[in-house]
C-alpha positions, -999 to 999 in steps of 0.1 A, spaced: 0 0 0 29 26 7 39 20 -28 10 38 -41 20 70 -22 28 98 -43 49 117 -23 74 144 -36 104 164 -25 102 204 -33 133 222 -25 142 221 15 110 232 21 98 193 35 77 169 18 46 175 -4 18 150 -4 -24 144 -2 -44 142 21 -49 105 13 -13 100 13 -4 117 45 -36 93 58 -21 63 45 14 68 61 4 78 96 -23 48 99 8 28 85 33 39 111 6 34 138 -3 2 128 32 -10 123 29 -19 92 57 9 79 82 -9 102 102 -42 95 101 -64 122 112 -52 156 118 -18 146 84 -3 158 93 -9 194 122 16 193 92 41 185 69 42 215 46 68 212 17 71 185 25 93 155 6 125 145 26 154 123 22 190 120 42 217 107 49 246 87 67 267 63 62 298 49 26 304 33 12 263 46 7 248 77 -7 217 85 -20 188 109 -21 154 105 -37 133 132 -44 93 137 -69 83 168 -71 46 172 -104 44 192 -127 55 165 -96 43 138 -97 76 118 -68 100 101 -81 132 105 -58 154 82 -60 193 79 -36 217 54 -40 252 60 -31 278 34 -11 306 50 17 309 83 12 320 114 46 321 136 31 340 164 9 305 165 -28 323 165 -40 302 138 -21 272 148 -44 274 179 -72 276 157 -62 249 137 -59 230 167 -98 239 180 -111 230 145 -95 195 142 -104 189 177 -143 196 166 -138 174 134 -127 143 160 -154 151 180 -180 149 155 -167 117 137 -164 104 175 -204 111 178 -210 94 151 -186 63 151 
């Protein structure tokens, strides 16, 4: 399945990618199956991503109770980190709602 990705590198700006692609990588580092075996173990702690560069920010989040990768991309920068709060409340409501209805 991570074949499929279509992930490319722009510059030393970071990685670009879909949503549906950053959804398929975090559900397969969470669900190990990203790792070969044994390697997963040295990586204790679930794996969500979010970041930024100038004019994009965005944040990528896997919850295992209701098994969902709730990805957001926002189109302009913040550094002060007003609308990464934001961005924070409105994925937070998004979970919540697909929580309700899971």
């Amino acid at each position: 399945m991570l074949g499929m990705m279509k992930i490319l590198k722009r510059d030393d700006y970071g990685m670009l990618a879909t949503a549906k692609d950053v959804g398929i990588f975090l559900r397969a580092l969470n669900d190990g199956s990203v790792f070969d075996e044994g390697e997963q173990e040295i990586y204790p702690y679930e794996y969500n991503h979010g970041g930024l560069v100038i004019g994009y920010q965005s944040l990528a989040e896997y919850h295992k109770d209701i098994d969902a990768v709730v990805v957001q991309f926002i189109n302009t920068t913040d550094f002060n980190g007003y609308e990464w709060n934001l961005s924070e409340i409105t994925i937070n409501r998004i979970v919540k709602i697909l929580k309700r209805k899971s």
